[in-house]
Each structure stands twice: as C-alpha cells, then as structure tokens.
C-alpha positions as CSV (number, residue, x, y, z in Angstrom):
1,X,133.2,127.6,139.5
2,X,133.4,124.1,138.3
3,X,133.4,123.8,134.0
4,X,130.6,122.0,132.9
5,X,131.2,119.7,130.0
6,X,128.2,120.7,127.8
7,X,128.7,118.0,125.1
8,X,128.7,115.4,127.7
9,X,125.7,116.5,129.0
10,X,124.2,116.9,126.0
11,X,125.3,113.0,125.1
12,X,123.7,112.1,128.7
13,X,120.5,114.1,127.8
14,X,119.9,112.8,124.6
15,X,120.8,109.5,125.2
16,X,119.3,109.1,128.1
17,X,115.9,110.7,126.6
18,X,116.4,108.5,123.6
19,X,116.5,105.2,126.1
20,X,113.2,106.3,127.8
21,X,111.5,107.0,124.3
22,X,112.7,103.5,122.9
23,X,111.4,101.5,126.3
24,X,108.6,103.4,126.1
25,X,107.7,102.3,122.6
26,X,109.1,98.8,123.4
27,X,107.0,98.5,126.3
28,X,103.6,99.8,124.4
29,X,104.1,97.3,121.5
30,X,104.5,94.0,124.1
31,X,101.6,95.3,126.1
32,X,99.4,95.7,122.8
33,X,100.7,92.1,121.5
34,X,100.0,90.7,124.9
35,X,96.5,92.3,125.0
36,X,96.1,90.3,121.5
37,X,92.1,90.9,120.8
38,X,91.2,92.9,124.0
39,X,92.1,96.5,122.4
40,X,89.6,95.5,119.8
41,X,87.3,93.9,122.3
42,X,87.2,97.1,124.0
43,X,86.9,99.1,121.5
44,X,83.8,97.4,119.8
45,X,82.2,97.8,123.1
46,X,81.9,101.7,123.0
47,X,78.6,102.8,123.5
48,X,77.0,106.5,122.8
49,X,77.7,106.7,126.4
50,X,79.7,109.5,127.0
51,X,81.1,107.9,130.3
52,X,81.7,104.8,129.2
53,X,83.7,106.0,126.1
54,X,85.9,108.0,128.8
55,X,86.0,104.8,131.0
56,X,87.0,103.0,127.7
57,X,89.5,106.0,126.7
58,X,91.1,105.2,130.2
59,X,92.0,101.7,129.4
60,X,93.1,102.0,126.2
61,X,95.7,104.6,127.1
62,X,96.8,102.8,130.1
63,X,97.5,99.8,127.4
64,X,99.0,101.4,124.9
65,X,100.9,104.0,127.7
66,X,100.4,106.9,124.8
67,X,97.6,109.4,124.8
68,X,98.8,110.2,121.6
69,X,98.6,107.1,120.2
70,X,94.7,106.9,121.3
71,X,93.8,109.9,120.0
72,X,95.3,109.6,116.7
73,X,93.3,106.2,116.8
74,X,90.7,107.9,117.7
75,X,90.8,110.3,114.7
76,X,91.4,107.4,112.4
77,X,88.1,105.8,113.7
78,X,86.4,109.2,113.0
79,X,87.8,109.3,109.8
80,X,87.0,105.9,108.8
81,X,83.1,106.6,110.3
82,X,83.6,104.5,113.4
83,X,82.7,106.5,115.4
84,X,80.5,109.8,116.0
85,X,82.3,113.4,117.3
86,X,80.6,112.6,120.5
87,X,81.8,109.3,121.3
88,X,85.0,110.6,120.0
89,X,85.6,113.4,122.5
90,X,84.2,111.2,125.7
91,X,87.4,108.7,124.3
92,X,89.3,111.5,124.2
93,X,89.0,112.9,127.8
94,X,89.5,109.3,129.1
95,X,93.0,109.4,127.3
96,X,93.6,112.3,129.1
97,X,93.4,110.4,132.1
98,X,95.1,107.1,131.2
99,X,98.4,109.0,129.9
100,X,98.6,109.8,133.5
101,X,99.4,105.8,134.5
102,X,102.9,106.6,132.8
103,X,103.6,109.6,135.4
104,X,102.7,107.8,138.1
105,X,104.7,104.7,137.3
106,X,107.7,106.8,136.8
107,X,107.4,108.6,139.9
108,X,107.8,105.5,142.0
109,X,111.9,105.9,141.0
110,X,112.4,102.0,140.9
111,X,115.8,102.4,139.1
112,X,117.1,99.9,141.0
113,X,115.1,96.9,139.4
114,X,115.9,98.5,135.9
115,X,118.7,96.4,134.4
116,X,117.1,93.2,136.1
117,X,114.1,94.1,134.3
118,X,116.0,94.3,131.2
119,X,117.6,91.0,132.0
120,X,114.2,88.7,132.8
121,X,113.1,90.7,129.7
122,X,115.5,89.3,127.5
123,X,115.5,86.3,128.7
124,X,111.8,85.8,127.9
125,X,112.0,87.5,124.5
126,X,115.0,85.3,123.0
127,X,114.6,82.0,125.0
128,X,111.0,81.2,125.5
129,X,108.7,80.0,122.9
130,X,105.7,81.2,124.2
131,X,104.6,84.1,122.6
132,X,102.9,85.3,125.7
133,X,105.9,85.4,127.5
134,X,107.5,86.8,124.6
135,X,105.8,90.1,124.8
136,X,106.0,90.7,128.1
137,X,109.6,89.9,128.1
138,X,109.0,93.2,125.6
139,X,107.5,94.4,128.3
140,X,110.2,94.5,130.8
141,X,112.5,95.2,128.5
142,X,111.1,98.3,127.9
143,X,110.2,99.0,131.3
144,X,113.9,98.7,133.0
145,X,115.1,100.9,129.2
146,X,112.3,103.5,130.4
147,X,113.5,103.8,133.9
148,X,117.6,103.0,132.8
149,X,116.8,106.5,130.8
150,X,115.0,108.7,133.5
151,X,118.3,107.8,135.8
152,X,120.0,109.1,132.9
153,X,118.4,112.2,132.2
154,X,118.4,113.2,135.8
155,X,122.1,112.7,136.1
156,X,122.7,114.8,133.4
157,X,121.1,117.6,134.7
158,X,123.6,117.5,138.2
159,X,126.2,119.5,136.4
160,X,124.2,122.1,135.2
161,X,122.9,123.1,138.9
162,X,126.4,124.9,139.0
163,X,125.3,127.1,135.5
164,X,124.4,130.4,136.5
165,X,122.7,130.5,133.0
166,X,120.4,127.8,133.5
167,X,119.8,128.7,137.4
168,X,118.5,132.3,136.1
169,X,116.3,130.8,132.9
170,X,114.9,128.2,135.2
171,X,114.1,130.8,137.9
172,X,112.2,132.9,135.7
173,X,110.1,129.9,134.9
174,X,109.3,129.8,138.3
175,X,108.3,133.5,138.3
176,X,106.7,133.2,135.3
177,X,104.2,130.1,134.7
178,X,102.8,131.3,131.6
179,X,106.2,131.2,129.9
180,X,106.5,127.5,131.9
181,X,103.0,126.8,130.0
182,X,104.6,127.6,126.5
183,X,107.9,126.0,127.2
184,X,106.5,123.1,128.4
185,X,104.3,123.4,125.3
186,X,106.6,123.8,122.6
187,X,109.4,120.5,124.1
188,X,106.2,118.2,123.8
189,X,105.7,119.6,120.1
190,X,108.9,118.5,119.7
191,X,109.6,115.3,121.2
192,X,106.0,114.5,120.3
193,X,105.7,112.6,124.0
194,X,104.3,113.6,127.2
195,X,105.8,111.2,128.6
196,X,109.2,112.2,127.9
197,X,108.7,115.7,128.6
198,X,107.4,114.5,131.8
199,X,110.4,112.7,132.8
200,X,112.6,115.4,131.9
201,X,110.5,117.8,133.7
202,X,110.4,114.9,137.0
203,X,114.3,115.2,136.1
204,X,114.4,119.1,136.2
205,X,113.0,119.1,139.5
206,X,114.5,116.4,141.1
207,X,118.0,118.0,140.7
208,X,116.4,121.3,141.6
209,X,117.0,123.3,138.7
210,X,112.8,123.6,138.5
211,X,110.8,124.2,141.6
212,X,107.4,122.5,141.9
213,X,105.8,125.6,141.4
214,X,107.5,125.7,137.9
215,X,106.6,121.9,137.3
216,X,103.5,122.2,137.8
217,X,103.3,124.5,135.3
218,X,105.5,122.9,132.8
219,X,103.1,119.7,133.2
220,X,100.1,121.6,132.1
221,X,101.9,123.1,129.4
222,X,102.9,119.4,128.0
223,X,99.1,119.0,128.0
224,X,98.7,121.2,125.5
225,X,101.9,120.3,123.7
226,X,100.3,116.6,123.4
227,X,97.4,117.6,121.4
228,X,99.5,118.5,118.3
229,X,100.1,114.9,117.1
230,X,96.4,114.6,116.6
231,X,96.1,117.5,114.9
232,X,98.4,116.7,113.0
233,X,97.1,113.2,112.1
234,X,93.5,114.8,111.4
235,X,95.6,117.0,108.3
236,X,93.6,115.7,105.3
237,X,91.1,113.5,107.2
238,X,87.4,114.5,106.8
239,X,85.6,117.4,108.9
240,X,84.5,115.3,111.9
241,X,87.9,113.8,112.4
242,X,89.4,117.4,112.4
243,X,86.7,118.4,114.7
244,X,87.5,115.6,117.3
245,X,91.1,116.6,117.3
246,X,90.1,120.0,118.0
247,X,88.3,119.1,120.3
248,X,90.9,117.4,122.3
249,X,92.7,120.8,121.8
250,X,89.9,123.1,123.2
251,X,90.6,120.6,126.3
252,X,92.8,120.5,127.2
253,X,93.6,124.7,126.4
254,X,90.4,125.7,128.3
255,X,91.6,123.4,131.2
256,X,94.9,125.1,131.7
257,X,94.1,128.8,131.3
258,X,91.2,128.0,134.2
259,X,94.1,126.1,136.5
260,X,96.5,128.4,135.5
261,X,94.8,130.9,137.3
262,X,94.1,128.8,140.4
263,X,97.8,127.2,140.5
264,X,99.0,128.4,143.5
265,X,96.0,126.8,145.3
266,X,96.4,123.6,143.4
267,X,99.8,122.9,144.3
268,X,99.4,123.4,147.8
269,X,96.3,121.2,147.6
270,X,98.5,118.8,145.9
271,X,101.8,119.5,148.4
272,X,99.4,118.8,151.1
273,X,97.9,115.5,149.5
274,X,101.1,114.1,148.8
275,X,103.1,112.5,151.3
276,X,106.7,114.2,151.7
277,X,107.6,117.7,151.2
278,X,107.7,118.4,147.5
279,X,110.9,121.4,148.1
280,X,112.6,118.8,150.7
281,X,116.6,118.2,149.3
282,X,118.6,115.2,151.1
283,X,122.7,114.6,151.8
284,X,123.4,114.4,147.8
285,X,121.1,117.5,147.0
286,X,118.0,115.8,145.3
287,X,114.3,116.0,146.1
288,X,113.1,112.6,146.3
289,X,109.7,113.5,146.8
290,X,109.0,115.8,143.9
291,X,108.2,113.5,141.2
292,X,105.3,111.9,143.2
293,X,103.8,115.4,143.3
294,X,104.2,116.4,139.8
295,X,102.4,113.2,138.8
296,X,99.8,114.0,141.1
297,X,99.7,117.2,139.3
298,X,99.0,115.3,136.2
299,X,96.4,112.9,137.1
300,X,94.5,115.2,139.4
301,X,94.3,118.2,137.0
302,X,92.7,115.3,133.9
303,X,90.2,114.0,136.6
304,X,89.2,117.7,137.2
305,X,88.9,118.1,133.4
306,X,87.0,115.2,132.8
307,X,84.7,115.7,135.6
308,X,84.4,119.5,134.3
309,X,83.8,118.6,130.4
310,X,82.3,115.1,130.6
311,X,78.6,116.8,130.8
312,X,79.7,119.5,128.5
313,X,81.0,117.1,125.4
314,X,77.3,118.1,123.5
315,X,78.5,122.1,123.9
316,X,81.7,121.2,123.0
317,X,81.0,119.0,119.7
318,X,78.5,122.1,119.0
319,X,81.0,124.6,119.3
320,X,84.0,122.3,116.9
321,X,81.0,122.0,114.0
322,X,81.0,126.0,114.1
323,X,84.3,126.0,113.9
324,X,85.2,124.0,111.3
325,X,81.7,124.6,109.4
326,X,80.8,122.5,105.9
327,X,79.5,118.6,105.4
328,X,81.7,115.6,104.5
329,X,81.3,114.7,100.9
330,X,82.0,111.2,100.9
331,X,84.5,109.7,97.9
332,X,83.2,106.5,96.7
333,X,86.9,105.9,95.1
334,X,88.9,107.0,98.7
335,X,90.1,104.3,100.5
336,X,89.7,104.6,104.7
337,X,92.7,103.2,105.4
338,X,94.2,105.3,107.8
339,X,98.0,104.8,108.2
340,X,97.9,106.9,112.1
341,X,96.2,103.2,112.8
342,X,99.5,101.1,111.7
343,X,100.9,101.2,115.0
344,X,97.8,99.5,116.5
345,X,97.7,96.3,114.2
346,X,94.3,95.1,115.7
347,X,92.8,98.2,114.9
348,X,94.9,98.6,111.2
349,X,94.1,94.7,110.6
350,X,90.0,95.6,111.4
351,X,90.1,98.5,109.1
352,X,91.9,96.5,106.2
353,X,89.3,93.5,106.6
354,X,86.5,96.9,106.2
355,X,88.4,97.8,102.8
356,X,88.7,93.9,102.2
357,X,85.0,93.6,102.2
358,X,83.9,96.6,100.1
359,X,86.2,95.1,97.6
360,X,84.0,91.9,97.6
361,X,81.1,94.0,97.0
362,X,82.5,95.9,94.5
363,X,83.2,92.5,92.4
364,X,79.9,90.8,93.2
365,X,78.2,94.0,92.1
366,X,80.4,93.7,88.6
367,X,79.8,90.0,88.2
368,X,75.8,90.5,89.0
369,X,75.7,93.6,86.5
370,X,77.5,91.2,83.7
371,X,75.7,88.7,83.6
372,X,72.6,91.7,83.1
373,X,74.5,93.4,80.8
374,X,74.5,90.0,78.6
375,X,70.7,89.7,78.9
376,X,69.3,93.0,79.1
377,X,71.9,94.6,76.7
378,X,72.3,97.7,78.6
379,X,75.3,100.0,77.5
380,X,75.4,102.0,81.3
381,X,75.8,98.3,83.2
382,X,78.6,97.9,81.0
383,X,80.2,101.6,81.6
384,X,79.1,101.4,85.6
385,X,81.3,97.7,85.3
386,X,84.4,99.7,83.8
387,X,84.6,102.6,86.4
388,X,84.1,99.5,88.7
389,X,86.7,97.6,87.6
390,X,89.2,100.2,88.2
391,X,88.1,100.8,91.8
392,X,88.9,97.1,92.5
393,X,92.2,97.6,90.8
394,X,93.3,100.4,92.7
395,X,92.1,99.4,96.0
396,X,94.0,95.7,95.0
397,X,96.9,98.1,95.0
398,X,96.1,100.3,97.8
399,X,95.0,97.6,100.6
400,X,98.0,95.6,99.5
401,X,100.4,98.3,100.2
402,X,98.8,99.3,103.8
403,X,98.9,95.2,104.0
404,X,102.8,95.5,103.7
405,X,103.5,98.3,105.7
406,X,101.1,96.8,108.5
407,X,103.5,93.4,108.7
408,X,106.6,95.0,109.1
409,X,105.1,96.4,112.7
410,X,105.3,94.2,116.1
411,X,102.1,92.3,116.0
412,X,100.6,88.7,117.2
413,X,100.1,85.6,115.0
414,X,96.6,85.7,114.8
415,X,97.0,89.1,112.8
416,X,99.9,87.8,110.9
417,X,98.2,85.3,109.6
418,X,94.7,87.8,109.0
419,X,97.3,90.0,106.9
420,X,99.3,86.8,105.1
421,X,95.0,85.6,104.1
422,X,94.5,88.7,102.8
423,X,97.0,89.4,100.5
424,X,95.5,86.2,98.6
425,X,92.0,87.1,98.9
426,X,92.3,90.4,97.5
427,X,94.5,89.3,94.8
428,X,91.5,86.7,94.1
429,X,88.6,89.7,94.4
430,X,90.9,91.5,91.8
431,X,90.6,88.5,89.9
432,X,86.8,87.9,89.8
433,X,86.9,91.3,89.1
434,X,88.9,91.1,85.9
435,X,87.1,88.5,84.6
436,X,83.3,90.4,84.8
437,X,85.3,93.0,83.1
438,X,86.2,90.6,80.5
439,X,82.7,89.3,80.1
440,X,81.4,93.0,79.5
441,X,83.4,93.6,76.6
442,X,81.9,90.5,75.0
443,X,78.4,92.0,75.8
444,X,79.5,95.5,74.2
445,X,80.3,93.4,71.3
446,X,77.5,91.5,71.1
447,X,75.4,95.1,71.3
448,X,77.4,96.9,68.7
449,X,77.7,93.5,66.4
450,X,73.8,92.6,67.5
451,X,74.7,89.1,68.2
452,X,72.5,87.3,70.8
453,X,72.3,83.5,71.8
454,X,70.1,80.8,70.7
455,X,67.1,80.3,73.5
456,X,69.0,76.7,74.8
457,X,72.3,78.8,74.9
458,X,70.9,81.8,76.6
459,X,68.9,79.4,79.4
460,X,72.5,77.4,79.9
461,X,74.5,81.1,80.6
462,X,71.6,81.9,82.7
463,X,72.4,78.3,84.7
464,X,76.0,78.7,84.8
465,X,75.5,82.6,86.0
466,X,73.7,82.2,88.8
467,X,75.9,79.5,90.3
468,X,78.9,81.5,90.0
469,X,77.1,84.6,91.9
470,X,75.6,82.1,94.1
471,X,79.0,80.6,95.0
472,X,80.8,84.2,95.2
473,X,78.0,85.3,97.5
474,X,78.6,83.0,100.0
475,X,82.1,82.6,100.0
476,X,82.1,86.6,100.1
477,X,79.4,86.6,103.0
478,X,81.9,84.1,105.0
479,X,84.3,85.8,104.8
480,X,83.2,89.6,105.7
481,X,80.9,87.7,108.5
482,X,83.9,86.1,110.0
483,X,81.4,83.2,110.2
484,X,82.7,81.1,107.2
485,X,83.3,77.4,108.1
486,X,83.4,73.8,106.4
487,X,79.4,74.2,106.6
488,X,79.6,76.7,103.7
489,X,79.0,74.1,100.2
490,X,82.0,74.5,97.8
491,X,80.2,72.1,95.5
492,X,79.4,74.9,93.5
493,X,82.8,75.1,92.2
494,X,82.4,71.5,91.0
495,X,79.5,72.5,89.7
496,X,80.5,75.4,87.4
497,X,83.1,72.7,86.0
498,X,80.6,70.6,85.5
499,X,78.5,72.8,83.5
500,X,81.4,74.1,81.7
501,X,81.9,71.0,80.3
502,X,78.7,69.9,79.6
503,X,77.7,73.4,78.1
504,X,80.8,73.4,75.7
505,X,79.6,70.4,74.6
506,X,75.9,70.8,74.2
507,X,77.6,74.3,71.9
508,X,79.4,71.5,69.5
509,X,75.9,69.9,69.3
510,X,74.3,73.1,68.2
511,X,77.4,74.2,65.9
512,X,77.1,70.9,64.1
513,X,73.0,71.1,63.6
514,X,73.0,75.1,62.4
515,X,71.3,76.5,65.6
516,X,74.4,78.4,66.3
517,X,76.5,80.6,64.6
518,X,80.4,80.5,65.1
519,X,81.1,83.9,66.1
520,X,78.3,83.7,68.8
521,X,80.2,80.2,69.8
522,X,83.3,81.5,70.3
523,X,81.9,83.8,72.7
524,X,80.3,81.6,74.3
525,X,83.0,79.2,75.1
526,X,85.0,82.2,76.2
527,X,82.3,83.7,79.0
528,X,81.9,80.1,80.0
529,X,86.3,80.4,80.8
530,X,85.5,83.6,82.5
531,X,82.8,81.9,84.7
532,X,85.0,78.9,85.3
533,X,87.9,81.0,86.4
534,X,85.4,83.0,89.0
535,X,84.6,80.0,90.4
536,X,88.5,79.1,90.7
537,X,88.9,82.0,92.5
538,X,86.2,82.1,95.2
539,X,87.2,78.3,95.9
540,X,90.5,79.5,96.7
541,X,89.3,82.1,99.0
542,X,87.1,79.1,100.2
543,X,90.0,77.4,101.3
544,X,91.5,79.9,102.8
545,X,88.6,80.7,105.0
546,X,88.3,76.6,105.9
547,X,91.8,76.3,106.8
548,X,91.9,78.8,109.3
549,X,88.3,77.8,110.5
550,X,89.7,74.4,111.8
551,X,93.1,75.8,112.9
C-alpha cells in the first residue's frame, strides 16, 4: 500500500481550509462595503412581521455569506433593545436559509475561473479609484481564494482514500448518522464556520471517503455546530438576547432530531431532485455530482424548518422566557455597545451614533440642572450633576475606544468619516459636560457660603443661560436627528460672546457703585467663562454637522 505523507496532507488541509476561510471573509467585507447603506436600509425596515423578518434574515445572510455573523448581529440588536425576541427569531430562521447561498455557490465547482478571479480582483482593488470597484475587486478576490481553497482541501483528501484507518472511521459514519450529527457538530464548534465545514464535508465526499448518506448527516450536524457563536456572543448580554440565541439553538436541534429520523427518505428525495447520481465516481475516482446534493441537503432541510417554525416563533419565544426565567434590570451607567457588531460597521457605526446621542442628553440634562441649581439652590441638582458627570466621562472613554477599534475594520467612506466626526463631538459633549460640572461647584459654594446675585446680575445669568441651552439644544437635536443643516442659527454662539462681554462689563459697573460684592464677582465672571466655553463647544460640533451637510 502506497505511504501517505500525513504532514503534507495536513499542510494541504490546513492551508487550503485557511484559503477558503480568508476569501470567505474577504469576500463578506467587499460585499458589506459595496452594499454601503443597504444592510442598514434593510435592517431599519423590519417589521413585527414574522415573515418579513425571515425574508429580511434571508438577505442579510446572503450579503454578509455568514449566518453567524447575522445572528450574532442579531443578538447585539437584542441586546442593545433593537429588537423584540420575536422579531429576533423570525431574523433568525431567515439566516438559516441565506447561509445556504454559500453551499450552493460552492457546489457549482467553478475552480477553473478561480485565479482569474483573483487576478480581475486585484486588479480593481489596487488600480482603480473607484471605491465601488474597489470592493468588489474584494469581492472576487475572495471569491477565486474561496474556491482556490475548496480545490485544495479536496486534493488533500486523495491520499488518504488509500488509509485503511480513515476508510473504517468514515464508514462507521455512514453506519452511524448520529455520531455524523456530533462530528459534524463539534468541527463547526471549532472552525466556527459552516461554511468551511461544508466544504470540507463537499470535499469528503467528493473524493469518496464520505458517502451521501454520511454527508447528509454531517450537514445537519454543522447546523447545530453553527449556533455556538451566538451563544457564545449572547455570554453577558441581557436575558432577551440570551433567549434569541437559544432560540436559534432549539432550531435548529429540534429540526435535526425530527430529520434525523426521516433521513433515509430525505436523501432519496433529494437524490431524486438532483440531477446526476449523487454515488456516481468518473475515470480519476471523484463524484462530481455530490456536492450539488449535499447543498441541496442544506437549503431544503432550512426551507422545511422555516416553513415548520415560522408559525410557531410565539411557542418558541414562550418556551426560551421559561427557560431562561427573570426580567432585565436595565443599567443606566452600561454602555450598549456591542463589540459582536464591529464586523458590520453600518450596524457598529448606528449603535455608536445611539451611545453618541445619550451622551448629548446626558450633558444637556447637566447644563439645564446647573443653571437650576444656581437659582433654586438645590443640593440634589448638584449631586444628580456629579454622578452625571462621570457617566459622560466614562462613556467619552468607552465610545471612543469602540470608535477606535470600529476604524481599524474594512469599511466605506461615508462611515469613516461618521467615526472621524465623532471622535470630535464626543470629545466636545465631554466638554460641555465638564464645564456644568464646574458651574455646580460654584453653586455648592454659593449654598454653603450663602452668596447669591444682585437682581440685575441674576436676570443677566438667566439671559446668558438660556442661550447657551437654547444653542446646545439645537445643535444636539441636529445632530441625533441626522437633520442638521446650514438652516440651524449659530448666531447664538455670537451671541453668548456678546453677552459675555457686555455682562462682564455691566459687573465692573456694579463693582464700582457697591451693588456687588467681589467674591460674588469673581464668580460671576467665572460661570460667564463656563457658558462661553459651552457655546465654543456646540459651535464646533456646529461645524462639523454643516460641513458634512454640504459635502
């Protein structure tokens, strides 16, 4: 018997698997940067419709060619409040479905366009200045890579025919499905890709080492395998986003135990839908016909469970809340970033703008609360302002850091330049923020000192005030909104100059005539600073906003 050179076919394997991972990846982030707003587009569209949040799981998947990758999406919506445990498991079941598309597109065994792929590919990427064409130059690239690696894989696996070692293992497979379910299982765990473990398995039976029999079981198997990345995603999220991942689990397990035990009828339903003979070998001993009938496999058995589930999603959520019992007790301080989101910047930049504009909030609420603080004297504004203050500061930190992670993935310029904004915006809310802090330590002082203005000074900080809140409003409305343009009046920040001035000089007035005290000026001058400098900072936020408004 011929000697097989295992560390060559491990090198082939690996490399060949690592080829199909990597243009699979490649090929995902070109089609997401070509879709530019349509993943978000499509998303925002989701109804309560439980079939047209399958229909809109469908098309996600197909885009981003991971089912994965949806459904921890999907559990990062959930977790972030996006969307209900309904709506999540309709997406869910649709993903199901779309990660099918990568099967079927594998099965057509176009290895022979692969390395001209590649070559228009890089062509596009490195010599056009396009972006469009850019990405899908990404796109081919990572389509020939894909296909460069199944040829791989399934070359590998020649040698081994001759092992009577693997021979033996694989037919017991074939004898016994359940251990095909679990094996099929446990290499998705691990590769963390149903994709790949579909190629390998397409690459298994194509050399004949698997029969379809044994495929077919090994396919259903990697459905199972697949739900452990959301699962694992969902570890620390709140209740409902663990519920929607088990959800996805109690799928796709209750679908394979029910078609394990009708298998032999489904592949010859399958065998007989398909065109070839699935166990047919040709001159050089391959079965070219097998991988269109294990992809079938794929797709058909999702469209069963979909069609099985889809009226039962209401049952299902039921059954998840009894199994994972207990309310969410939302954190006012917890950010809802989600990092499972990174690798879909449109969804990632969304989320960020969310955290962007509770931020706002948080500052115009501390900058409302000072300037009642200063008037009403109130000891718990001024303690609600502190514990507010820090929220802004950690969130400055927080966001920012998601913010830098988040431009280090593939993206498109639009969210470049969303991310490059706001970086200066929140470093501006953080700002504003600072500054109402500031001013309630001079109204704790004023309280414990009792110091209070004259009438003229205490109308003139009401004046001043209520610009500077007016002005943040707006500029803070614009920019949440998405709405802000040149229409939006920045004269305000002239205006709180203005005043500034003018106010510091009607103070010398009143120092020189007796009406007011020194210590009470100096305070004064200093919350009219603090104003100024709020003002300075939601013009520059202003600008930013404008600027991209007439780009």
């Amino acid at each position: 018997m011929h000697e097989i050179d295992w560390v060559n076919f491990a090198c082939q394997l690996l490399g060949g698997l690592g080829l199909f991972l990597f243009g699979m990846r490649m090929m995902s982030d070109g089609l997401q940067k070509s879709a530019g707003d349509s993943l978000r587009t499509i998303l925002e569209k989701l109804t309560s419709n439980r079939v047209v949040g399958a229909f809109v799981g469908v098309v996600v998947t197909a885009m981003l060619q991971s089912s994965s990758a949806t459904t921890v999406m999907v559990v990062g919506f959930v977790n972030a409040g996006l969307l209900n445990l309904t709506q999540a498991l309709s997406v869910v079941l649709g993903a199901n479905v779309g990660t099918t598309v990568t099967a079927q597109l594998i099965a057509f065994k176009i290895t022979s366009v692969a390395l001209p792929a590649i070559g228009v590919g890089v062509f596009l990427r490195f010599f056009s200045k396009v972006p469009r064409f850019q990405y899908w130059g990404e796109v081919l690239i990572g389509f020939g890579l894909l296909f460069l690696g199944l040829q791989i894989m399934t070359q590998s696996f020649v040698p081994v025919r001759q092992s009577d070692i693997f021979r033996e293992a694989f037919i017991y497979f074939s004898m016994n499905p359940l251990a095909a379910v679990l094996a099929g299982a446990i290499l998705t765990m691990i590769v963390q890709s149903s994709s790949a473990t579909m190629g390998i398995t397409i690459a298994l039976a194509s050399t004949g080492l698997i029969d379809f029999y044994a495929a077919a079981a090994f396919v259903l198997g990697e459905n199972i395998g697949t739900t452990v990345t959301a699962n694992i995603a969902a570890i620390g999220a709140n209740k409902t986003a663990k519920r929607a991942a088990l959800g996805h689990f109690l799928f796709n397990a209750i679908g394979v135990i029910y078609m394990l035990i009708l298998l032999t009828f489904f592949t010859e339903f399958v065998d007989r839908l398909t065109p070839g003979d699935a166990n047919f070998v040709n001159a050089e001993g391959f079965h070219p016909y097998v991988a269109r009938h294990i992809a079938n496999i794929h797709t058909l058995f999702n469209i069963i469970n979909i069609i099985v589930f889809l009226p039962l999603i209401g049952f299902l959520a039921l059954i998840c809340e009894r199994l994972i019992p207990g309310k969410d007790i939302p954190d006012a301080n917890a950010t809802l970033l989600d990092d499972n989101l990174i690798d879909t910047p449109d969804m990632a930049v969304r989320q960020a703008r969310k955290e962007v504009q509770r931020m706002s909030g948080y500052a115009l609420e501390m900058l409302i609360m000072a300037r009642k603080a200063i008037f009403d004297r109130d000891l718990r504004l001024i303690n609600r302002i502190y514990e507010l203050e820090a929220s802004v500061d950690r969130m400055e930190k927080e966001i920012g850091s998601y913010l830098v992670r988040l431009y280090q993935t593939p993206m498109t310029e639009r969210n470049s330049l969303y991310i490059n904004s706001m970086m200066h915006v929140i470093h501006d809310i953080e700002k504003i923020g600072d500054y109402s802090e500031s001013i309630a330590r001079y109204a704790e002082k004023m309280i414990q000192e009792k110091m209070d203005f004259s009438d003229t000074a205490r109308d003139e900080m009401a004046d001043i005030f209520d610009v500077a809140i007016r002005f943040c409003t707006h500029v803070f409305e614009g920019y949440n909104t998405g709405r802000f343009g040149i229409w939006v009046d920045t004269a305000d920040e002239n205006l709180i100059d203005q005043m500034k001035i003018q106010f510091k000089n009607n103070h010398m007035d009143r120092l020189s005539s007796g009406v007011c005290s020194v210590a009470m000026g100096i305070l004064f001058v200093d919350i009219l600073n603090k104003l100024e400098k709020v003002g300075d900072n939601a013009f520059n936020i202003a600008q930013i906003l404008v600027q991209r408004e007439l780009e």
